[in-house]
MARTI-14757 format. One record per residue (C-alpha): residue number from 1; x, y, z; residue in one letter. Coordinates in steps of 0.001 Angstrom, whole numbers. Last residue first. Example, Ala and Ser with C-alpha at 12.3 -4.5 7.8 and 13.67 -1.06 7.14 Angstrom:
// MARTI-14757
i;east;north;up;aa
2;13670;-1060;7140;S
1;12300;-4500;7800;A
// end
This chain:
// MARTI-14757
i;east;north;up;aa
688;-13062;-30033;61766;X
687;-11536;-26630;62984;X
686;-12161;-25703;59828;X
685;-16172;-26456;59644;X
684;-16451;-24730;63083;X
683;-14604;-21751;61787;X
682;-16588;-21481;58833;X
681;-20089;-22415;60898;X
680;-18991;-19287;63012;X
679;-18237;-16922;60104;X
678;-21533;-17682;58796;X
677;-22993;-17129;61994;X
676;-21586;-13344;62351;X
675;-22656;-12701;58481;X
674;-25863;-13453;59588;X
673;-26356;-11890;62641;X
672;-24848;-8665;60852;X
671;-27954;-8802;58493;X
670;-30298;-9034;61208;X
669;-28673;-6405;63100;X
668;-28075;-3914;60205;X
667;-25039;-3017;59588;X
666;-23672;-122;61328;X
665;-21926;3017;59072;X
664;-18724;3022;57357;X
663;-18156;6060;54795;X
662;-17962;8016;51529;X
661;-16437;5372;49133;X
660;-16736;6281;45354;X
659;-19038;5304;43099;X
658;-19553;5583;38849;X
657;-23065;5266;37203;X
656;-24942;4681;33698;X
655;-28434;4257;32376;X
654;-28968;3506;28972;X
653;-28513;-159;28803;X
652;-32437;-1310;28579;X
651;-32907;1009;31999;X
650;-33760;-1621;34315;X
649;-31657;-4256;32874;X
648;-28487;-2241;32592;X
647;-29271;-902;36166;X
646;-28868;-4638;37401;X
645;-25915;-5960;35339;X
644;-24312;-2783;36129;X
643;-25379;-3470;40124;X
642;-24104;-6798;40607;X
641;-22228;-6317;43865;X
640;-24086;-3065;44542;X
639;-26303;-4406;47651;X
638;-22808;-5461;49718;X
637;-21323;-1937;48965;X
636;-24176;-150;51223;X
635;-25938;2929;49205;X
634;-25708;6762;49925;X
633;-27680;8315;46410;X
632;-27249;10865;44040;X
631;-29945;10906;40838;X
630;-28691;12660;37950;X
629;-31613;12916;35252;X
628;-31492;12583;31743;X
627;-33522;13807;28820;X
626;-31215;16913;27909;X
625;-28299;15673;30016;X
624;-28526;16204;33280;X
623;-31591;17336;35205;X
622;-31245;17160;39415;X
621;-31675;14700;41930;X
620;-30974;14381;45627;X
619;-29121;12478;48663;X
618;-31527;9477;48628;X
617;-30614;6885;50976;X
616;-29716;3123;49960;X
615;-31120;138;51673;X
614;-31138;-2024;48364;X
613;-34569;-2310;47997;X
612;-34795;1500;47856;X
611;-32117;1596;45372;X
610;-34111;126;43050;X
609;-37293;2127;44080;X
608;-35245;4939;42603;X
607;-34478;3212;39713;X
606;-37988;2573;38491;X
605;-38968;5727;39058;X
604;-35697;7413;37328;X
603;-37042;5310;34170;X
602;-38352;7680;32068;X
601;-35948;10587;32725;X
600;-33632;8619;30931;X
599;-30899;7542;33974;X
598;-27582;9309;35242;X
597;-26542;7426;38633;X
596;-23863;9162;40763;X
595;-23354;6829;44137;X
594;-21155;7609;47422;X
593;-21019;3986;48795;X
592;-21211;2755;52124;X
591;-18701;621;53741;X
590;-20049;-2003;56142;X
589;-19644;-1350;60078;X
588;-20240;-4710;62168;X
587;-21132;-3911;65983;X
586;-19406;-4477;69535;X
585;-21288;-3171;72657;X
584;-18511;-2646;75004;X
583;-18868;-5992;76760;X
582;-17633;-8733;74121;X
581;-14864;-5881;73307;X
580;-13481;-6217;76754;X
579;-13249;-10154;76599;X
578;-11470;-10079;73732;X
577;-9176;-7246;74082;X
576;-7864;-9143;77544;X
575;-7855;-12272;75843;X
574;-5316;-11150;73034;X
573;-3169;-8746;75480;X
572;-2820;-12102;77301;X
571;-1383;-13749;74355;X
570;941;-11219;73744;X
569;1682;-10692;77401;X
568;2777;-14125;77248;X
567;4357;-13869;73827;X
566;6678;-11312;75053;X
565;7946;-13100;78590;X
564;7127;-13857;82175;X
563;8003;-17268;83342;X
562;10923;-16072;85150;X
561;10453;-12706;87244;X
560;6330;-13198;86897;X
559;4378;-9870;86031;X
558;1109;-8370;87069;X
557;-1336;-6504;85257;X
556;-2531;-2809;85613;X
555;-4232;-26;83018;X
554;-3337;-1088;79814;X
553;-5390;1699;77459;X
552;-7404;963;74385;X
551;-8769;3325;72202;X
550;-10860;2005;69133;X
549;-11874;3239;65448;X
548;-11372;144;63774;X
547;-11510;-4196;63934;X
546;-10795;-5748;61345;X
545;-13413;-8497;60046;X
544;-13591;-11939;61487;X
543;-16804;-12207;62295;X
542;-16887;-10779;65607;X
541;-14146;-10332;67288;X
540;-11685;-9382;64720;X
539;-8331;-10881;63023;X
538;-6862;-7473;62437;X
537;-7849;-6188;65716;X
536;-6039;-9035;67765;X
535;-2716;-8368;66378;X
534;-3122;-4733;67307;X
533;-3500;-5828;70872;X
532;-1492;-8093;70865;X
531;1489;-5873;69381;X
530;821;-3183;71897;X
529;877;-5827;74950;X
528;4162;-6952;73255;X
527;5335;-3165;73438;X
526;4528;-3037;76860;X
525;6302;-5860;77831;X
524;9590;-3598;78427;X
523;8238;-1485;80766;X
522;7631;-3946;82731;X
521;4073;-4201;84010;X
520;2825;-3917;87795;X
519;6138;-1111;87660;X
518;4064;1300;89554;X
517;2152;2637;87279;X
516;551;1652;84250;X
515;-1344;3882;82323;X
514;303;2782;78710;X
513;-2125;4434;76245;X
512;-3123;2922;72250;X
511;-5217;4616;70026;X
510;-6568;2989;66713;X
509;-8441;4583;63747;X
508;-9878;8094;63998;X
507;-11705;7703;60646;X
506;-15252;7182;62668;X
505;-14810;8587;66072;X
504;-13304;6766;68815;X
503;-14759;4204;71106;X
502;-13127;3129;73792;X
501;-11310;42;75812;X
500;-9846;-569;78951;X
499;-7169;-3469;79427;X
498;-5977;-5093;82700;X
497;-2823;-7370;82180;X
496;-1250;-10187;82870;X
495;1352;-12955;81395;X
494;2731;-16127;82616;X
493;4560;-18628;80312;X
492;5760;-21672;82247;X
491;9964;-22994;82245;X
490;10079;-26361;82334;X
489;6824;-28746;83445;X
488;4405;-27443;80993;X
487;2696;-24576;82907;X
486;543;-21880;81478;X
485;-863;-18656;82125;X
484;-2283;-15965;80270;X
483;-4292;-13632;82010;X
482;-6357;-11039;80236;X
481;-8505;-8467;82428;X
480;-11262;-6445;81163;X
479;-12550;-3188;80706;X
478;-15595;-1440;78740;X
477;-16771;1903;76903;X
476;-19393;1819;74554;X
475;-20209;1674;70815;X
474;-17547;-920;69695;X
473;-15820;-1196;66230;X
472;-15956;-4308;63264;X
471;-14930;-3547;59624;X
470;-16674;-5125;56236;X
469;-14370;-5539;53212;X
468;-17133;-6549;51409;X
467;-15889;-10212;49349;X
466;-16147;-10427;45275;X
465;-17894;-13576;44598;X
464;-16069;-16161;43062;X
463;-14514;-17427;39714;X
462;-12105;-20043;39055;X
461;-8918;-19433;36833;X
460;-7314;-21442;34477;X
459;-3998;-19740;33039;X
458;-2852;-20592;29153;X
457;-2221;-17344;27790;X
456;-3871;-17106;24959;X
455;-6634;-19347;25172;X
454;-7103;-19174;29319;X
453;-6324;-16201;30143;X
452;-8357;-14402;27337;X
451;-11715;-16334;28314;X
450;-10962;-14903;31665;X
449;-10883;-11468;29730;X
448;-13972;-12074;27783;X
447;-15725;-13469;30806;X
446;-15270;-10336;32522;X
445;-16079;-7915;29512;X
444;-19376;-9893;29493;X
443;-19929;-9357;33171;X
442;-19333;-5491;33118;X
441;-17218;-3185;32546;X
440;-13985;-4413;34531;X
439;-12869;-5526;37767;X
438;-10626;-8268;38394;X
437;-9828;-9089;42138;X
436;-7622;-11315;43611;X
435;-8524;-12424;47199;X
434;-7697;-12892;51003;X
433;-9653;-10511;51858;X
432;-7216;-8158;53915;X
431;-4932;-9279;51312;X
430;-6610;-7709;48459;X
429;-4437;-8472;45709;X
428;-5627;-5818;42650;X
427;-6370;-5927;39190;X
426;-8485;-3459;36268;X
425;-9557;-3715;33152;X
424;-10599;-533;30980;X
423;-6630;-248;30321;X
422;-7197;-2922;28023;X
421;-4344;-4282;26087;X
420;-1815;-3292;29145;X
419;-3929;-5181;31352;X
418;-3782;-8443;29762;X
417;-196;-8423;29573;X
416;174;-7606;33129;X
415;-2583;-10321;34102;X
414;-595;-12946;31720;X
413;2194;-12318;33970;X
412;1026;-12625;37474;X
411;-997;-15375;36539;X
410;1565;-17956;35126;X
409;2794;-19135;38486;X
408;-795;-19659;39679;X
407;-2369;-21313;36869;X
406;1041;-23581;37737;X
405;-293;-24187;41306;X
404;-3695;-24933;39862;X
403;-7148;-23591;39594;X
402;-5979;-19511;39900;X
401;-8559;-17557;41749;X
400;-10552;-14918;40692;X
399;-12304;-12488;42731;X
398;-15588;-10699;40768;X
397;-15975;-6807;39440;X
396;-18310;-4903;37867;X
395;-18437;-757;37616;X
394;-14863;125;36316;X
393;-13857;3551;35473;X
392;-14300;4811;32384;X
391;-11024;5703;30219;X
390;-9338;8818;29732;X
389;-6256;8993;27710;X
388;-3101;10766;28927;X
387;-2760;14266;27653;X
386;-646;13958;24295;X
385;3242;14660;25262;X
384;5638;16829;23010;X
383;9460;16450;23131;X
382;10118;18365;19495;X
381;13851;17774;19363;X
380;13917;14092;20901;X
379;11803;12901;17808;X
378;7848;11832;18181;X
377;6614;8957;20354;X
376;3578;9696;22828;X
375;1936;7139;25082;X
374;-1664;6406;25622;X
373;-1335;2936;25048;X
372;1768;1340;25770;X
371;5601;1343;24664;X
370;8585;-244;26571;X
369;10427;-2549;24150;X
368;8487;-2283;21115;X
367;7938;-5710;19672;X
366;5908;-5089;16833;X
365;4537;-1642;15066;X
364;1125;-274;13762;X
363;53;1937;10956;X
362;-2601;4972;10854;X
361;-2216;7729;8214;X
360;-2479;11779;8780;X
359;839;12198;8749;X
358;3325;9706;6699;X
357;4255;6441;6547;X
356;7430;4787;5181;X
355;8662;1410;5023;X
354;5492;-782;5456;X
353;4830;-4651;5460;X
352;1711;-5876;5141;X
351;-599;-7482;8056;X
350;-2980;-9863;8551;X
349;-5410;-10641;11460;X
348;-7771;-7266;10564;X
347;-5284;-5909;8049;X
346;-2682;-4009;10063;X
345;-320;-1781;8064;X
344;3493;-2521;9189;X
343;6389;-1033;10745;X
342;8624;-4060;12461;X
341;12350;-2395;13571;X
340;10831;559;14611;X
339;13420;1210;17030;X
338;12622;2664;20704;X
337;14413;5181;22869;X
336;13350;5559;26339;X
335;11820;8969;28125;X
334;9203;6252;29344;X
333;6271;9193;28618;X
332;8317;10770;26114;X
331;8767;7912;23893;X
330;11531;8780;21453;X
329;12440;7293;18230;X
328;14594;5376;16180;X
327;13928;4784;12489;X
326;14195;1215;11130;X
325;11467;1197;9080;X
324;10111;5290;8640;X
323;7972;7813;10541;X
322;6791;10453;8439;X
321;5635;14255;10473;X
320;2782;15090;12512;X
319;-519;13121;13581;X
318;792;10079;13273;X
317;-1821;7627;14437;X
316;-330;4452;15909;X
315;-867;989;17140;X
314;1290;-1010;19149;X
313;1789;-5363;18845;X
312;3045;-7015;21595;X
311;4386;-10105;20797;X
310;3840;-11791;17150;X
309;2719;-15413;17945;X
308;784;-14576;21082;X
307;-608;-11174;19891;X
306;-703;-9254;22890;X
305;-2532;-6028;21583;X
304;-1666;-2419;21956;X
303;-4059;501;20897;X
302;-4197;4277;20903;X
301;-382;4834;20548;X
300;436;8268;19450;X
299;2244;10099;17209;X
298;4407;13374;16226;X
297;7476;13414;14112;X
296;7774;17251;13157;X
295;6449;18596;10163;X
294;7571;17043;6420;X
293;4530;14837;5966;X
292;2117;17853;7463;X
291;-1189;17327;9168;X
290;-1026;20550;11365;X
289;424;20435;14664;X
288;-157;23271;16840;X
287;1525;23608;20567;X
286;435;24601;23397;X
285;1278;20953;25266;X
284;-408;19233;22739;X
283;-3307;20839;19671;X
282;-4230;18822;17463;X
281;-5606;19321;13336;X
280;-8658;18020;12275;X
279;-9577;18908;8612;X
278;-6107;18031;7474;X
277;-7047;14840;8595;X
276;-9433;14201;5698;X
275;-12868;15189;6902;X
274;-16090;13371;5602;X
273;-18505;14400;2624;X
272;-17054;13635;-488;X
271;-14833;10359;344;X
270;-16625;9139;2457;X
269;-19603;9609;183;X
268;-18349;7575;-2035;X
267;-17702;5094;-15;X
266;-21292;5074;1140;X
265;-22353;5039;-2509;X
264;-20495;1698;-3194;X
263;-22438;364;362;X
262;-25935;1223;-710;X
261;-27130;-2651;-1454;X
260;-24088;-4805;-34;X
259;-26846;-7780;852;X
258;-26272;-7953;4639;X
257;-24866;-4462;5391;X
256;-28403;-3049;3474;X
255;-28753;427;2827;X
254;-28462;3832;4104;X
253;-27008;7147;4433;X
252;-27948;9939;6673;X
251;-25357;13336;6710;X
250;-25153;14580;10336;X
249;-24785;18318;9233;X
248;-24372;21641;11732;X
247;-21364;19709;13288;X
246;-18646;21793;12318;X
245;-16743;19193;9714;X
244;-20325;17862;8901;X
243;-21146;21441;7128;X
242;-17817;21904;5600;X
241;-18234;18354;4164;X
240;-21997;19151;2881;X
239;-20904;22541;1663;X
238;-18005;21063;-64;X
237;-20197;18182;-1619;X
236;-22540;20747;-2846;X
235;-19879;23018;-4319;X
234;-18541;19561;-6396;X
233;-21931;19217;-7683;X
232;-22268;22502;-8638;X
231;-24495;24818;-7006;X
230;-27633;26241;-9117;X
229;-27797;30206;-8736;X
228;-30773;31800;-7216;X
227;-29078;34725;-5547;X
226;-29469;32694;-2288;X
225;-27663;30020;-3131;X
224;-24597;32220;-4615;X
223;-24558;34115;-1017;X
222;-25090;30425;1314;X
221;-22221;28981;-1573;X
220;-19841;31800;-422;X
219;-20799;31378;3126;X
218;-20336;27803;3636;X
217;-21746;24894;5355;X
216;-24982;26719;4943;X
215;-25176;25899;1191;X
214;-25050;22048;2101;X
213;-27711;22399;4747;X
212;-30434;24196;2216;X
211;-28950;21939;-756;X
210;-30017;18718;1459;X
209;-33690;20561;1978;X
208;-34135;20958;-1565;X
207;-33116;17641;-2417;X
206;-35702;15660;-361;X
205;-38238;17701;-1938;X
204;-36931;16979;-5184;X
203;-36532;13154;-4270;X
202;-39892;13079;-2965;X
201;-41546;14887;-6537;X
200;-39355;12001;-8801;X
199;-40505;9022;-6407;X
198;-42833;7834;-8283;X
197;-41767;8461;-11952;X
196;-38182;6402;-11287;X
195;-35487;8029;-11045;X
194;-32827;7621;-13122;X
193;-30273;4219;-13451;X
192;-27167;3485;-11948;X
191;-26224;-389;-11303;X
190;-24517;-1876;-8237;X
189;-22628;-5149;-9829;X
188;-18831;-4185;-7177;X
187;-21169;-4265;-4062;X
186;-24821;-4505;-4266;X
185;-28127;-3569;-6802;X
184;-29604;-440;-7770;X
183;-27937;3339;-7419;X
182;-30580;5410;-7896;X
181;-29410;8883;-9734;X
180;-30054;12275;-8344;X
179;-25844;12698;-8029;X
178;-26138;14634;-4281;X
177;-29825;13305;-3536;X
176;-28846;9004;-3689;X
175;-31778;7533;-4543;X
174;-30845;4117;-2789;X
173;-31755;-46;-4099;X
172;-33796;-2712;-3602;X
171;-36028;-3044;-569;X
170;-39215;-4769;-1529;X
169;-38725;-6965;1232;X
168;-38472;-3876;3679;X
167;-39375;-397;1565;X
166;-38342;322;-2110;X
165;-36035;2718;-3316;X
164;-34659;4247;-371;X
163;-33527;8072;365;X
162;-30455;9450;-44;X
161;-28736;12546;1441;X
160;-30830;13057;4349;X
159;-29809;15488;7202;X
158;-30026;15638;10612;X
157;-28518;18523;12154;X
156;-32544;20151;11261;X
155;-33452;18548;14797;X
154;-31424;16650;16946;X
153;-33868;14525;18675;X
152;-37079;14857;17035;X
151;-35558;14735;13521;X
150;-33733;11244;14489;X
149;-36735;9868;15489;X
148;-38471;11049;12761;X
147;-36432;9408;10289;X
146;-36301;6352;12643;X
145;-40079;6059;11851;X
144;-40011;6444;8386;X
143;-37105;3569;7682;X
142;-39329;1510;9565;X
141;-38054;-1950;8928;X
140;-40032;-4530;10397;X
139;-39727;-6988;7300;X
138;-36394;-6174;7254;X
137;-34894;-5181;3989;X
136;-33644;-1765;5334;X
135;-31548;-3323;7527;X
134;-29267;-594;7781;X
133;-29321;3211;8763;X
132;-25741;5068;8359;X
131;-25360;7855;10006;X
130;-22614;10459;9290;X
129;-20606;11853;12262;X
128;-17548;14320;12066;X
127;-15957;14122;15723;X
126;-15640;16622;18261;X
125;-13970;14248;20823;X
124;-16950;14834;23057;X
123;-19785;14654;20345;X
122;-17773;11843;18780;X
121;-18401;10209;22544;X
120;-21871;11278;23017;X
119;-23121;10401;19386;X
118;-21411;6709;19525;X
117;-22963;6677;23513;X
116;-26215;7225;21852;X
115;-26326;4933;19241;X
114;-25054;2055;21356;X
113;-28180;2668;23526;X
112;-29971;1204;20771;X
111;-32467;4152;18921;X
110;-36594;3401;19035;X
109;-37983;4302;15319;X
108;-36369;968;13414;X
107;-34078;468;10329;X
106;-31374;-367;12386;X
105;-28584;1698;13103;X
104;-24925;2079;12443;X
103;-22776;5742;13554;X
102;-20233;6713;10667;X
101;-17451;8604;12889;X
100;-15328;10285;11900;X
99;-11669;12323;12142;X
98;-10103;8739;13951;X
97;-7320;8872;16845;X
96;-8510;10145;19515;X
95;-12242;8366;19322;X
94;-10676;5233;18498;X
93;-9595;5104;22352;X
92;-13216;5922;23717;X
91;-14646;3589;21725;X
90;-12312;811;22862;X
89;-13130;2100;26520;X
88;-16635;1117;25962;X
87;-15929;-2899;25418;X
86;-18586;-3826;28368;X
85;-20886;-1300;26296;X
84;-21677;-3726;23407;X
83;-20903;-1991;20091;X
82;-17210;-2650;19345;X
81;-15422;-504;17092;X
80;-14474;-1408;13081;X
79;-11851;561;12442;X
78;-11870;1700;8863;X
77;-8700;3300;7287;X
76;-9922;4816;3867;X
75;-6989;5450;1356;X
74;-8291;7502;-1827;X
73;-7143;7438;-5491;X
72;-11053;6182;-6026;X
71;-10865;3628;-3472;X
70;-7705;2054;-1240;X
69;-8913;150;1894;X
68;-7887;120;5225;X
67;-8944;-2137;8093;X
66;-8231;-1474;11156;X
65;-9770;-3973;14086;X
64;-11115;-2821;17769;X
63;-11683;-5633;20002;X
62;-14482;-7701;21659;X
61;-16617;-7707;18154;X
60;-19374;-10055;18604;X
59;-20147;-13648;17388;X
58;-19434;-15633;20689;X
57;-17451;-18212;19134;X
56;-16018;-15989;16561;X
55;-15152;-13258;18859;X
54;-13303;-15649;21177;X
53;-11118;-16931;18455;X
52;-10208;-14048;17394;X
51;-10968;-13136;13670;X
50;-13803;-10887;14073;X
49;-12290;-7879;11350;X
48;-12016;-10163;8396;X
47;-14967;-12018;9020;X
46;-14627;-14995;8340;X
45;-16691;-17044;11563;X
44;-19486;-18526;9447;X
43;-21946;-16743;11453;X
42;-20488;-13215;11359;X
41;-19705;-13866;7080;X
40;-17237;-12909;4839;X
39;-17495;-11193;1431;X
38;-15217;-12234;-1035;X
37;-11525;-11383;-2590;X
36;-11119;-8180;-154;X
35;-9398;-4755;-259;X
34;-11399;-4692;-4266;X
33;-13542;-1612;-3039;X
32;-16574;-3139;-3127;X
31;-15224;-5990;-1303;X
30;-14020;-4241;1617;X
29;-16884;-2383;1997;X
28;-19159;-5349;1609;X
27;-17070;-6325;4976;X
26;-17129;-3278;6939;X
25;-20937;-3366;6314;X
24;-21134;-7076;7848;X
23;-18921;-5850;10959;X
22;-21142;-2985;11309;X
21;-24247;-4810;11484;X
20;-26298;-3736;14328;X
19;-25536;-6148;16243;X
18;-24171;-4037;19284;X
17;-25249;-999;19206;X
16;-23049;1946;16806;X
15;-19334;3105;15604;X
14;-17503;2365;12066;X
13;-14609;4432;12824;X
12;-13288;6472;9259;X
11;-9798;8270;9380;X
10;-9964;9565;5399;X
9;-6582;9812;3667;X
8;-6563;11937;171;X
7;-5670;15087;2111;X
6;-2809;13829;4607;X
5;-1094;12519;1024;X
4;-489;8984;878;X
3;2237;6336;1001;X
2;1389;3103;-1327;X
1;0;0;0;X
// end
């Protein structure tokens, strides 16, 4: 594949719901434009873009794929983007790096939630979007209906530039308004012919309104409009592009990603009506970049894959300047120099070798030594840094635990591998809970990854419910002695000691007091009292949970000249703090979440009484979005475990949330009597 100019290169992601066919459109794409020998297939499993293993089992995109294609003297990189939301941060990384984005829907009036978080996102990133409605051969298509739809929501932005020939089985071709000729058939055999006698006075309506958008994309064209001159087709396409460019036109294409009806004249309109890079110049650190071959070397990694034959594989937009084979350049973010020894252009699961590429074009490399998404390479004169990417945080998480002692070796590894393909993912030891947790976007995203382990990297792990990391305190004040004394013929262990305990405020932590006088308790023991003490906390009282926010003071004890030692007072520090905290009104404290919900305005009821069920407390609500609502809640941890899977269900996918921890506050008797027994039977069950 030949180098190209910035201006002939169009940066395309191929963005919408889940299922909606963009993998199937990316494919007649292909075709049509001669990048491919045949047309593959989702349920077949040859799809050029869903070749892992995992997406063709499960038959959805889990990963990102670029795809370029060469068509009319033009080089289109498509990246065909995941639609479910588990596998939102891949949107989120495309959205740096592409100028586009052509949104997929299905011919039908409600819109998928992945439509909307494709608008929000290119909204953010101040993307070009074109929409691209498909399944127009449904017999439930209503082409109509979405129309108005998309009218209702963002008004006179939405504008149609073809309209189809045909409705649901009779479905056969697109009037496109920018030639006026009907483009019949699919792929590479599509067939032009006029248009036909009944649909002549909709197309001119139709038409009018396109050339209204298309002259306001520009001011010269709005003053010829005006004065009643007829634009040229090349003006119209310049007003349309102009117009998309600023986000006063949504173009709306459509067709068929099944049969290839509509997909030639998508191309085309790629290439007419969406931004070459030139069109979306950066700005880092202060500086301005424009797309220029002979500029400095700017680029950045918005991908990385562990490819288990290959290595590590990064991918790169260059936004500045021509990176070559062989070159060496600088990462800023490691400050390390790295060699482009492998430059190549990714083809779904194949590759071709490159030797040059230039600004404005998208490429990937192998086997960088220290490189990772998010990072900047350019040359050590220009020392620029792109702000680091921003990801959502995870809302589902489970423990996993390795199946086998060499599961177990491996983990560690594969995790860090793992991790540095999808920086959505998330790992931690927690070793107050004895388990390794994996949080991510949800439960699909989790089984993905696991899935992951296992194929690629060969580690087995088990999944199990994520533990609270509850905390136990006392409420009163209380005192008690602990005596440890025993005799085994030699030398005995004898160790005493009067200990009064406190509560402290929440946060305050722990608070220990020597009060002895009198020399009842060598100085010298304190320190082992201390240790008990604090030894004695971590394990709990009550159900085995830490124990916080207490003050405990040794009063008095007693000492033996020769059997006396540390672990005596250790041990009698232990059953001293034992049998005070049994008196001082102990509790269980679970953490309490600070939660941000934003719901359609439709379904706050429903979520509201949600969180009711799950003992949370209503802090407030106020609007959001246009049609949204942000409701703030106090809510326990143990009643969110599954709440993504939960608010997904209540709101069809469209409501979203992110929590932080705001406090510790009593649980509930009956529920701590439960967690207290359950901790009883485990011991019992051990100890047998």
């Amino acid at each position: 594949m030949k180098q190209y100019a910035p201006e002939l290169i169009r940066n395309v992601a191929i963005v919408g719901h889940g299922g909606s066919g963009k993998t199937m459109l990316v494919e007649h794409m292909l075709y049509t434009a001669a990048a491919a020998d045949r047309v593959g297939s989702v349920e077949a499993g040859n799809t050029q873009s869903d070749y892992d293993p995992l997406e063709i089992r499960r038959k959805i995109s889990v990963s990102a794929s670029v795809l370029p294609l060469e068509y009319h003297g033009h080089k289109i990189n498509l990246i065909d983007v995941p639609g479910y939301p588990d596998f939102i941060g891949e949107l989120h990384a495309i959205a740096e790096v592409v100028d586009s984005m052509i949104i997929v829907c299905e011919a039908k009036r409600d819109l998928d939630v992945g439509f909307d978080l494709a608008w929000e996102v290119a909204e953010q990133h101040g993307l070009a979007k074109c929409i691209f409605i498909n399944k127009l051969e449904r017999d439930n298509a209503d082409y109509e209906g979405l129309i108005d739809t998309l009218h209702q929501r963002y008004g006179k932005r939405i504008v149609n530039v073809q309209i189809p020939i045909g409705h649901q089985a009779a479905f056969s071709g697109v009037l496109d308004l920018v030639q006026m000729k009907v483009y019949k058939g699919k792929d590479r055999g599509e067939e032009i012919e006029e248009i036909p006698t009944g649909f002549a006075a909709e197309a001119e309506e139709r038409h009018d309104k396109m050339m209204d958008a298309a002259a306001e994309g520009d001011d010269d064209l709005m003053v010829k409009y005006l004065e009643g001159e007829q634009l040229t087709l090349e003006e119209v396409e310049h007003g349309l592009l102009e117009g998309t460019r600023q986000g006063k036109v949504v173009p709306v294409l459509l067709g068929s990603a099944q049969s290839g009806i509509g997909v030639a004249t998508l191309l085309d309109r790629i290439i007419g009506e969406l931004p070459s890079p030139l069109y979306h110049p950066v700005d880092i650190d202060g500086k301005h970049f424009e797309e220029d071959p002979n500029g400095p070397l700017v680029a950045y990694v918005f991908k990385t894959t562990a490819d288990p034959y290959v290595g590590k594989i990064n991918y790169l937009r260059i936004f500045s300047g021509t990176i070559k084979a062989d070159d060496h350049v600088l990462n800023v973010n490691r400050e390390n120099d790295e060699r482009l020894h492998n430059l190549f252009f990714p083809h779904g699961k194949t590759q071709e070798n490159a030797t040059v590429v230039g600004a404005g074009d998208i490429c990937a490399v192998a086997k960088l030594q220290d490189t990772h998404t998010g990072d900047t390479l350019c040359s050590a004169k220009e020392r620029v840094m792109f702000p680091p990417p921003k990801f959502p945080d995870p809302i589902y998480r489970v423990a996993i635990r390795p199946k086998t002692k060499a599961d177990e070796d491996k983990l560690g590894n594969a995790i860090a591998r793992l991790l540095e393909e999808d920086p959505t993912l998330r790992y931690s030891r927690e070793a107050e809970l004895h388990q390794e947790l994996l949080e991510g976007m949800g439960d699909i995203h989790i089984e993905t990854a696991i899935e992951k382990l296992k194929t690629r990297f060969g580690v087995t792990v088990e999944i199990e419910e994520a533990r609270v990391p509850y905390r136990e305190t006392i409420r009163s004040k209380a005192k008690a002695q602990g005596k440890f004394k025993r005799q085994t013929g030699g030398k005995g262990q004898y160790g005493d000691c009067w200990l009064e305990i406190e509560p402290l405020a929440g946060g305050e932590g722990f608070v220990f007091e020597n009060k002895v006088v009198g020399g009842a308790i060598p100085k010298n023991y304190i320190p082992a009292v201390e240790k008990g003490v604090i030894e004695t906390m971590k394990k709990g009282f009550l159900a085995g949970y830490p124990v916080v926010d207490v003050k405990v003071t040794v009063t008095d004890g007693s000492y033996h000249d020769v059997d006396s030692s540390e672990m005596a007072f250790k041990q009698a520090a232990t059953i001293g703090f034992r049998a005070a905290a049994e008196q001082a009104r102990p509790v269980l404290l679970e953490p309490v979440l600070k939660v941000e919900i934003i719901v359609p305005d439709d379904c706050v009821g429903d979520v509201v009484g949600d969180l009711n069920t799950r003992r949370g407390q209503m802090q407030g609500m106020e609007p959001a979005a246009a049609g949204k609502t942000l409701i703030n809640a106090q809510v326990p941890m143990a009643t969110m475990m599954r709440y993504a899977l939960d608010l997904r269900s209540l709101t069809k996918g469209r409501g979203f949330f992110r929590t932080a921890f705001d406090h510790y506050a009593d649980v509930p008797s009956h529920e701590a009597d439960g967690l207290i027994k359950q901790f009883k039977e485990l011991q019992t069950a051990e100890a047998h």
